[in-house]
C-alpha positions in Angstrom: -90.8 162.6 -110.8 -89.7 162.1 -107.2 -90.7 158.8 -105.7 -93.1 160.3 -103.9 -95.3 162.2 -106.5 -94.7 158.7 -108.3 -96.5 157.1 -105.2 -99.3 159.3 -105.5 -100.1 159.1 -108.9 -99.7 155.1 -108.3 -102.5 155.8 -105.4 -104.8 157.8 -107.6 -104.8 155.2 -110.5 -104.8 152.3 -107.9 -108.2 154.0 -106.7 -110.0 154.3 -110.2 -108.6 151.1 -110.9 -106.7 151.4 -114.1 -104.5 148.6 -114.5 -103.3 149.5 -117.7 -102.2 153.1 -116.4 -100.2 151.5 -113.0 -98.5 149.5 -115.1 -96.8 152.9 -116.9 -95.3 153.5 -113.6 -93.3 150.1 -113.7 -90.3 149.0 -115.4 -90.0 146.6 -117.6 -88.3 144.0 -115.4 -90.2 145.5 -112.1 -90.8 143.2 -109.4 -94.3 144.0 -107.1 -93.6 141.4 -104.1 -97.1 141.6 -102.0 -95.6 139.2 -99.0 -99.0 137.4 -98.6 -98.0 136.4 -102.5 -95.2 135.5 -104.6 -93.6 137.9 -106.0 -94.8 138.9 -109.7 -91.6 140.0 -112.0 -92.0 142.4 -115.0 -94.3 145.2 -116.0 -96.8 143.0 -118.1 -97.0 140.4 -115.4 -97.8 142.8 -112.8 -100.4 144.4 -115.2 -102.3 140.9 -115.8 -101.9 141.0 -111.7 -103.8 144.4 -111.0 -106.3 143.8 -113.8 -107.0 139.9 -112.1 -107.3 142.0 -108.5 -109.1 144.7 -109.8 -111.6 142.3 -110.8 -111.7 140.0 -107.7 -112.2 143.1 -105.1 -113.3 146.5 -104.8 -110.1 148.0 -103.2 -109.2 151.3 -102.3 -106.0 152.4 -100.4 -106.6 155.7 -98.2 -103.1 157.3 -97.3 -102.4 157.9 -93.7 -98.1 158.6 -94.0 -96.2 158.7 -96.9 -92.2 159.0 -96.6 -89.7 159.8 -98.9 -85.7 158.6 -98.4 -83.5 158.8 -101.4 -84.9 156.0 -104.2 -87.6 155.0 -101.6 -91.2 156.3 -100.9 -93.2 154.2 -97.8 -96.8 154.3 -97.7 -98.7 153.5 -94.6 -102.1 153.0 -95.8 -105.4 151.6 -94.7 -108.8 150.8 -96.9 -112.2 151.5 -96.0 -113.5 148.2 -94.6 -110.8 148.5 -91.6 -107.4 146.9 -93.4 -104.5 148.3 -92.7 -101.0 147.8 -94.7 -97.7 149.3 -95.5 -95.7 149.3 -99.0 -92.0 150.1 -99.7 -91.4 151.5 -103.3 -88.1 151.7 -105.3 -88.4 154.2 -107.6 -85.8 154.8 -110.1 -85.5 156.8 -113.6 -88.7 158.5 -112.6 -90.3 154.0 -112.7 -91.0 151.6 -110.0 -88.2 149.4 -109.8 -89.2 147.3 -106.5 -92.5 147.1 -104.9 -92.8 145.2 -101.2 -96.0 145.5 -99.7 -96.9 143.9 -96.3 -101.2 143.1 -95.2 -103.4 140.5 -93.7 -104.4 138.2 -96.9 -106.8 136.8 -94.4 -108.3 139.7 -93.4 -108.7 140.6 -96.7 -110.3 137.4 -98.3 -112.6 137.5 -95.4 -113.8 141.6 -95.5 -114.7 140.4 -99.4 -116.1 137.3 -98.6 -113.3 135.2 -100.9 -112.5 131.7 -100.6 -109.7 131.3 -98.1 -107.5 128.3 -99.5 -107.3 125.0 -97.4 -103.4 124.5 -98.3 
């Protein structure tokens, strides 16, 4: 697959919330650096990761853009309660190698009424 049909089946399983099933998309060693985080290295980590979110918030990412350039597909992307983000995918052998993704962690704990950390 393309990175960008990659990107869109990561979108579709994001939104039903299938950890298990994003984490297919990864490889093995795959980092997924959200840049309100640190980053989380390889596939099972990042797994453990979407299965912890999945269960902290109800997320869904609408597309607005999706670009493709070589080994790269960029999503510009926005959820229903107003957040808006972008996220930069490496995509190689058909597996997310890299994942960068850039959004307001305040923003976000406050639309889902989380604790926002004193430190």
């Amino acid at each position: 697959m393309q990175p960008k049909e990659v990107i869109k089946e990561w979108v579709s399983l994001f939104n039903q919330g299938k950890a298990s099933e994003l984490a297919e998309l990864y490889h093995i060693d795959a980092i997924n650096h959200q840049v309100a985080n640190d980053p989380i290295i390889g596939k099972q980590a990042i797994k453990e990761m979407f299965i912890t979110e999945f269960d902290t918030a109800e997320m869904t990412c609408i597309l607005e853009h999706i670009f493709e350039d070589g080994e790269w597909a960029i999503i510009e992307w926005r959820d229903p309660l107003g957040l808006r983000g972008c996220g930069f995918f490496q995509v190689l052998e058909g597996k997310i190698k890299f994942q960068r993704g850039y959004w307001d962690k305040l923003s976000f704990l406050k639309m889902h009424k989380l604790p926002i950390p004193t430190e």
